[in-house]
C-alpha positions as a LaTeX table, in Angstrom:
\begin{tabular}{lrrr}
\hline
Residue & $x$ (\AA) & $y$ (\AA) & $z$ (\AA) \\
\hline
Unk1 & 17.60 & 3.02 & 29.25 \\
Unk2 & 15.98 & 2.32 & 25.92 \\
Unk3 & 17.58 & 3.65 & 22.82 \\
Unk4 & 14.26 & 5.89 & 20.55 \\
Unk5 & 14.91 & 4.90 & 17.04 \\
Unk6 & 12.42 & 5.50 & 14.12 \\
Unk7 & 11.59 & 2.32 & 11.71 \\
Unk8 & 11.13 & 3.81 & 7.96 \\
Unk9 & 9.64 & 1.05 & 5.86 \\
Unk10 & 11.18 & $-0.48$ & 3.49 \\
Unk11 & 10.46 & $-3.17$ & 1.10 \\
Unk12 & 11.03 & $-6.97$ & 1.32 \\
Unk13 & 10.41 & $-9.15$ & $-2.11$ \\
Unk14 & 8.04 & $-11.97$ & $-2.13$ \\
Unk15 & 11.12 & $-14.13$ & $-0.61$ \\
Unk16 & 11.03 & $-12.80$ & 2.53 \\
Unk17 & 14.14 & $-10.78$ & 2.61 \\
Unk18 & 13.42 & $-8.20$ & 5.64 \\
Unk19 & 15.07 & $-4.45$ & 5.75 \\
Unk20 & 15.03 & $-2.42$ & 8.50 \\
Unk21 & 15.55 & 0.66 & 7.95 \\
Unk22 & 16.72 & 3.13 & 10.69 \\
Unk23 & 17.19 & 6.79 & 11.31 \\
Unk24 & 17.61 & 9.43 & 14.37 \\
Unk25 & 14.54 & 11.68 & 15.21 \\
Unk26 & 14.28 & 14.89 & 12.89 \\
Unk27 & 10.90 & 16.83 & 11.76 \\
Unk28 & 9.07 & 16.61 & 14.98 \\
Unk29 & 6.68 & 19.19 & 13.59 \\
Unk30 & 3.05 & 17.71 & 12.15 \\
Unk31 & 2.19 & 18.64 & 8.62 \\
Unk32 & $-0.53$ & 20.96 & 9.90 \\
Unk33 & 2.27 & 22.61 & 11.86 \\
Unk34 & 4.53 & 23.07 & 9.50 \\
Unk35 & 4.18 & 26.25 & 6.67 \\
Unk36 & 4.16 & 24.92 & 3.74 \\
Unk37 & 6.36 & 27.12 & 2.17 \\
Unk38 & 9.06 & 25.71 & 4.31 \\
Unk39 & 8.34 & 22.38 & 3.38 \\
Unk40 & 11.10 & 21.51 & 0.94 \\
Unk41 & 13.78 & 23.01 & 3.72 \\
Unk42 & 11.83 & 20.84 & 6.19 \\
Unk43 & 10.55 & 18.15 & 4.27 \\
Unk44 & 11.22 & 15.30 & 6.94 \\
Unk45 & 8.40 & 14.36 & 9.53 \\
Unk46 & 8.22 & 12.30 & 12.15 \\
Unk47 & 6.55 & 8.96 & 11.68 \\
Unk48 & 5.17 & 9.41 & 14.98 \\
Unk49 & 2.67 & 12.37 & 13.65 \\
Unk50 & 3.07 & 11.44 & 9.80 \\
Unk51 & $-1.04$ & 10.75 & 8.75 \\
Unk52 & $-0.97$ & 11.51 & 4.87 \\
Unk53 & $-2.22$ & 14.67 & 6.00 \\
Unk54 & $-0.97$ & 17.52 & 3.32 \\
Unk55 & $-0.46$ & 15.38 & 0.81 \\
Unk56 & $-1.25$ & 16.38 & $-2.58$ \\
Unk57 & $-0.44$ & 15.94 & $-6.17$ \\
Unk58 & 0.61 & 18.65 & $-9.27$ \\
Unk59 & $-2.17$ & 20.50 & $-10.50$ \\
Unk60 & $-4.77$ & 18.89 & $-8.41$ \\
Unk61 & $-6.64$ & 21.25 & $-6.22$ \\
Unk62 & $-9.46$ & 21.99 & $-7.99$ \\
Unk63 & $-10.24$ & 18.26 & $-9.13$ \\
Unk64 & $-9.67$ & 17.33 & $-5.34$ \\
Unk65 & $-12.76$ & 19.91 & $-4.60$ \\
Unk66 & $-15.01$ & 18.96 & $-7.18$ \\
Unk67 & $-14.23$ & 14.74 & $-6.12$ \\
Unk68 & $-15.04$ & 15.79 & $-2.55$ \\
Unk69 & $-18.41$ & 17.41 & $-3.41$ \\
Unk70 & $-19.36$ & 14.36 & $-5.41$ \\
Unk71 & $-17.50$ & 11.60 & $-2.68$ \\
Unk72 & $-20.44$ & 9.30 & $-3.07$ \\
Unk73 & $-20.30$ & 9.06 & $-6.81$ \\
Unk74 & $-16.40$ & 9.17 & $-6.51$ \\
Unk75 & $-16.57$ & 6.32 & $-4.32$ \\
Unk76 & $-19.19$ & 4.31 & $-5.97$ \\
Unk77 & $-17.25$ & 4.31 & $-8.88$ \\
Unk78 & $-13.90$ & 3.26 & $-7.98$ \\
Unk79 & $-15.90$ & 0.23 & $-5.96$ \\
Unk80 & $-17.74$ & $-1.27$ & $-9.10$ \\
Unk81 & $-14.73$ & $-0.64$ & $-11.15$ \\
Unk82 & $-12.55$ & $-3.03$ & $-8.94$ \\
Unk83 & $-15.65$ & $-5.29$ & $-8.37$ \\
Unk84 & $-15.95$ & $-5.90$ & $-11.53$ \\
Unk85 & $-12.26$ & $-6.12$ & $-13.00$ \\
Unk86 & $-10.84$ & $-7.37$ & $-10.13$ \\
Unk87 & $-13.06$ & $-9.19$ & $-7.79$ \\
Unk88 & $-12.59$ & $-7.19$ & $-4.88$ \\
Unk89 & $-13.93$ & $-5.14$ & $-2.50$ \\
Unk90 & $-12.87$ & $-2.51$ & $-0.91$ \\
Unk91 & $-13.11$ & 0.47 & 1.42 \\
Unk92 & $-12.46$ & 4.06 & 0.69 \\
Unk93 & $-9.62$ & 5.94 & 3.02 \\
Unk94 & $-8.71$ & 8.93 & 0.69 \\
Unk95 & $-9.35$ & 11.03 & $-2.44$ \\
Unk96 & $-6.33$ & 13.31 & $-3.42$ \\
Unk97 & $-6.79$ & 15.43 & $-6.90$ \\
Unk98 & $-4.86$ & 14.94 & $-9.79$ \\
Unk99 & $-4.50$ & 17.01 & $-13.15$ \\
Unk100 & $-6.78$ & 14.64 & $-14.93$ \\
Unk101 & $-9.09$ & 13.54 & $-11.71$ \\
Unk102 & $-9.03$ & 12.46 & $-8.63$ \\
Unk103 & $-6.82$ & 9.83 & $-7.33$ \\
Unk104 & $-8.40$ & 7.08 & $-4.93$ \\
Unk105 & $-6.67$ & 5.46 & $-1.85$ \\
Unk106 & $-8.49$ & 2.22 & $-0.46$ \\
Unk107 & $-7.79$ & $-1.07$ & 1.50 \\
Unk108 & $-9.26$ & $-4.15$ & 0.39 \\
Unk109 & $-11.79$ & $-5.40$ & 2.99 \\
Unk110 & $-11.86$ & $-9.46$ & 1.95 \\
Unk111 & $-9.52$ & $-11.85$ & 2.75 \\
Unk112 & $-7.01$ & $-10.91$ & 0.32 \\
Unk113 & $-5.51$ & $-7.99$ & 2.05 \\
Unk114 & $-3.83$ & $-4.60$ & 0.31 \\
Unk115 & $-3.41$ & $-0.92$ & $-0.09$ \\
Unk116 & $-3.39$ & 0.42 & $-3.35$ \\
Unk117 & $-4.64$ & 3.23 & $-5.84$ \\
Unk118 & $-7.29$ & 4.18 & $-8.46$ \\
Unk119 & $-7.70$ & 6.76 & $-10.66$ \\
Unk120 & $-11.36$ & 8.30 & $-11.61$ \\
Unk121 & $-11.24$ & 11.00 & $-14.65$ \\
Unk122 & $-13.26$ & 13.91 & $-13.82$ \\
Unk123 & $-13.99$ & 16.67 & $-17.05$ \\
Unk124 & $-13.36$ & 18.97 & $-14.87$ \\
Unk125 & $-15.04$ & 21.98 & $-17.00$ \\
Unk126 & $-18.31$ & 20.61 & $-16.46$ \\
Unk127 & $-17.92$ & 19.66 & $-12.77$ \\
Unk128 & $-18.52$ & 16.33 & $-14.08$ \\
Unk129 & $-17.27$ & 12.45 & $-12.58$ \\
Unk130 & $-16.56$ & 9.89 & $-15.78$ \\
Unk131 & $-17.51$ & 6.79 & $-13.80$ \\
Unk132 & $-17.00$ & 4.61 & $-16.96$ \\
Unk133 & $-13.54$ & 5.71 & $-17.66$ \\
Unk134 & $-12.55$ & 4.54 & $-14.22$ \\
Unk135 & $-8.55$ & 3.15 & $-14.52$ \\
Unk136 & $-5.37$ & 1.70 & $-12.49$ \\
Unk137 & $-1.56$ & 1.89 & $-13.20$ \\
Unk138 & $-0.90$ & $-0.84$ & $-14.87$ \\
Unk139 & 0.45 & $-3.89$ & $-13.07$ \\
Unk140 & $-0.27$ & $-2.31$ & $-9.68$ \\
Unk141 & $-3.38$ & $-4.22$ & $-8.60$ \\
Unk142 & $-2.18$ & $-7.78$ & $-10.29$ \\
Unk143 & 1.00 & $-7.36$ & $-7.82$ \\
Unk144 & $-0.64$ & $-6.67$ & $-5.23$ \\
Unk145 & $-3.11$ & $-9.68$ & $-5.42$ \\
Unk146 & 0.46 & $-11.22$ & $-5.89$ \\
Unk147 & 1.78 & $-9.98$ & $-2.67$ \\
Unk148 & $-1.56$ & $-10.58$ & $-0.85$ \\
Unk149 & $-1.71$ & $-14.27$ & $-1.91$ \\
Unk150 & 1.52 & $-14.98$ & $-0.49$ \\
Unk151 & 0.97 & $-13.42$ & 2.92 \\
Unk152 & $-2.23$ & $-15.01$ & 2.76 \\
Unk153 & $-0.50$ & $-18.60$ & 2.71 \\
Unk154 & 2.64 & $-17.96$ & 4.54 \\
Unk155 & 0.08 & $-16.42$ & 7.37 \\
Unk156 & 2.04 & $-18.37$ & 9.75 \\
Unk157 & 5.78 & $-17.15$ & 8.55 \\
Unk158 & 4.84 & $-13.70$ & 8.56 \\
Unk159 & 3.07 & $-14.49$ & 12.25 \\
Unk160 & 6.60 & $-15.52$ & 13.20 \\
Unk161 & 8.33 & $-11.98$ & 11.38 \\
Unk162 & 5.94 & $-10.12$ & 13.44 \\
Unk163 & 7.11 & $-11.68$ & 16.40 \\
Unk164 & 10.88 & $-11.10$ & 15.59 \\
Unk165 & 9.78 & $-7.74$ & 15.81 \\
Unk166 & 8.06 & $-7.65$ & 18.55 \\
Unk167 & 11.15 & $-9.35$ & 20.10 \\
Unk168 & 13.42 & $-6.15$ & 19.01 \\
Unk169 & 10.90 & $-3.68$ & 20.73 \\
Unk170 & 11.56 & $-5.31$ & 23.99 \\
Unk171 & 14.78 & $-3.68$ & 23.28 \\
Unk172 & 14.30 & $-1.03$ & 20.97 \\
Unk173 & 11.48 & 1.91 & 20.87 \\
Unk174 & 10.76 & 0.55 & 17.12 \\
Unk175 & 8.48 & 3.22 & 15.30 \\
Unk176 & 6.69 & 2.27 & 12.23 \\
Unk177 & 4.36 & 3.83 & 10.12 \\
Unk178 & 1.00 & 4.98 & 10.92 \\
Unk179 & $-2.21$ & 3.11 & 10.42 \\
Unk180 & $-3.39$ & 6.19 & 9.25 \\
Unk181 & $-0.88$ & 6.99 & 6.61 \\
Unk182 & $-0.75$ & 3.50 & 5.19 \\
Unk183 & $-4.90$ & 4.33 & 4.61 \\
Unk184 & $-4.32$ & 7.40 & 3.47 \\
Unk185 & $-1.27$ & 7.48 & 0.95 \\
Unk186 & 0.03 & 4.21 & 1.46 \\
Unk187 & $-1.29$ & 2.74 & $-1.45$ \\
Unk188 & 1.40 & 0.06 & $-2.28$ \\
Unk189 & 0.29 & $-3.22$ & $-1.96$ \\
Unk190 & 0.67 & $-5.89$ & 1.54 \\
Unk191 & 1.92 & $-3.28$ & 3.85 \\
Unk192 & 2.22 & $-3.35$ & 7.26 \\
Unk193 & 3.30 & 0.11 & 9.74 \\
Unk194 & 6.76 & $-2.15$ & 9.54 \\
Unk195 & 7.50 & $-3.67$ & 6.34 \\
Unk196 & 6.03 & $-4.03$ & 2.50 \\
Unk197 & 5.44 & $-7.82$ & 0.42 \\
Unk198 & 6.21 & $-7.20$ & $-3.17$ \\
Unk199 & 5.90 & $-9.76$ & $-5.82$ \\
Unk200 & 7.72 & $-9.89$ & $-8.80$ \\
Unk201 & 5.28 & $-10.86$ & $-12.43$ \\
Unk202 & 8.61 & $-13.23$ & $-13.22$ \\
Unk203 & 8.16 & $-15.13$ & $-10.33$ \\
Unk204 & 7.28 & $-18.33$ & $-11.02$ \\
Unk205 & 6.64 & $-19.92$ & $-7.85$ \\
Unk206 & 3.34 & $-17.79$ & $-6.86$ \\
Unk207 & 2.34 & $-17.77$ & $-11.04$ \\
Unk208 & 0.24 & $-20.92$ & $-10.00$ \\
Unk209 & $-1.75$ & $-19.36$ & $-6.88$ \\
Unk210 & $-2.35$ & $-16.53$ & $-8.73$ \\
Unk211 & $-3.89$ & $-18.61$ & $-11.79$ \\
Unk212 & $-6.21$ & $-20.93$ & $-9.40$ \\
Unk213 & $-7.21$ & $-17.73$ & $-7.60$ \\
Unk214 & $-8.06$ & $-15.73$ & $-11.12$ \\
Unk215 & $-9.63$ & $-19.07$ & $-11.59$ \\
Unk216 & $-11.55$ & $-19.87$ & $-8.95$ \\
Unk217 & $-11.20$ & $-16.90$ & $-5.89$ \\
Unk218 & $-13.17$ & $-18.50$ & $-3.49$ \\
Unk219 & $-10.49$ & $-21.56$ & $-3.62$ \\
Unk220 & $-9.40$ & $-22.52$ & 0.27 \\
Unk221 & $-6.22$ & $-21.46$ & 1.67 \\
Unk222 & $-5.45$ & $-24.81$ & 1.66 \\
Unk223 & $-5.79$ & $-25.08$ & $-1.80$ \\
Unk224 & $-3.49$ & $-21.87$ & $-2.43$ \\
Unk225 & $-1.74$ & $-23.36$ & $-0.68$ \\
Unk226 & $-0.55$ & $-26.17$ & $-2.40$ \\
Unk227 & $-0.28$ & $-24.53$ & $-5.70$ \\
Unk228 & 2.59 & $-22.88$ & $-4.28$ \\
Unk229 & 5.73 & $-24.23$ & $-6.55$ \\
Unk230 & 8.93 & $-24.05$ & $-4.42$ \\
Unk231 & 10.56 & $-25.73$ & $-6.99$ \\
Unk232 & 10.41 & $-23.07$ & $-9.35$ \\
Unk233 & 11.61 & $-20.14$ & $-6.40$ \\
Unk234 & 14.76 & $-18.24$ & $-7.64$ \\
Unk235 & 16.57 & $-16.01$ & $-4.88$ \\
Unk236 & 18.62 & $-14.70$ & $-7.80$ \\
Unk237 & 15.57 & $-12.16$ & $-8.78$ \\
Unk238 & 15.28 & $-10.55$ & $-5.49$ \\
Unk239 & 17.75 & $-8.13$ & $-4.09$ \\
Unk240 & 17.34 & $-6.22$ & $-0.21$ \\
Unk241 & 16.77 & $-2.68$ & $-0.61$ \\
Unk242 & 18.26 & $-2.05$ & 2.59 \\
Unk243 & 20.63 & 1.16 & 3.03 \\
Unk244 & 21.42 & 2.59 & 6.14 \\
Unk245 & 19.97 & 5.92 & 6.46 \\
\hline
\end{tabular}
């Protein structure tokens, strides 16, 4: 008989250091299910019917309302913003209010892919969208080019990870995230329903493929490539955030 375990993601650095992460079933009620003032009693859910449904941030309702009734200029915005600083394109999975705006989920849709965050102000007195004053946490989209670079050239390692899972689920019922919650308040970067790529601004081995593809982003893979420095790879920054759970 198969043993039912849940796989939480967890993070692996830019070196490839895998966690798994592993826990018994609890919270088998959906988010729609479950009252919300028993949330922080019952504030576990099951991966299997976790969609980002519920989620919300302090003070954001009313923001969240006003972003919804102008989506299009909400998501127009947050498009020519990263377009234009960034080079990339992207599609639109989520808008979730904040005290100050709304804040924007999306999945880059080029070859470079990630999940990650924007933030449109919205003067929220006047019903108004400031589509100028469009920002992003700082660092948060240059690591996750970072991260996306490397799984772009070590397509074939990560092909091989992949498969090591795969492998375990011929023994294991291995649950991962949701597709769905990855769009929808995932937001971190090269994330799969199984594990995360981070990428460290120290390290100095994927400094070069980063500069050729600021550079020059239509460069080939093969080119990426071979601006990888190995030489210049230290394990000594990367630790495994794996604790058993």
């Amino acid at each position: 008989m198969k043993k039912t375990i849940k796989l939480v993601t967890c993070s692996i650095n830019l070196s490839l250091l895998l966690a798994g992460c592993f826990r018994t079933d609890q919270g088998q009620k959906s988010s729609k299910e479950q009252d919300p003032v028993d949330r922080p009693e019952d504030q576990y859910e099951s991966v299997l019917t976790y969609t980002g449904d519920g989620y919300t941030l302090p003070g954001g309702e009313e923001n969240e309302n006003i972003a919804k009734e102008h989506k299009e200029e909400v998501v127009k915005a947050t498009k020519d913003f990263l377009k234009k600083e960034y080079n990339i394109d992207v599609d639109v999975h989520n808008l979730v209010g904040n005290k100050d705006g709304v804040t924007v989920f999306f999945e880059t849709s080029g070859r470079l892919h990630f999940y990650s965050t924007a933030i449109v102000p919205i003067k929220t007195a006047y019903n108004e969208i400031l589509s100028e004053d469009v920002w992003t946490l700082e660092g948060n989209i240059e690591e996750s080019i970072r991260a996306a670079l490397y799984a772009y050239i070590k397509e074939d390692e990560l092909k091989e990870l992949n498969k090591g899972i795969d492998s375990i689920g011929k023994e294991f019922d291995i649950v991962g995230r949701s597709t769905e919650s990855l769009e929808n308040v995932g937001g971190n970067g090269y994330t799969t329903p199984f594990y995360h790529v981070s990428s460290l601004e120290e390290d100095l081995a994927i400094k070069p493929v980063y500069d050729l593809y600021l550079e020059n982003p239509d460069a080939s893979k093969e080119e990426l490539s071979a601006a990888y420095d190995r030489t210049k790879f230290d394990p000594s920054m990367y630790t495994s955030p794996f604790k058993p759970l």
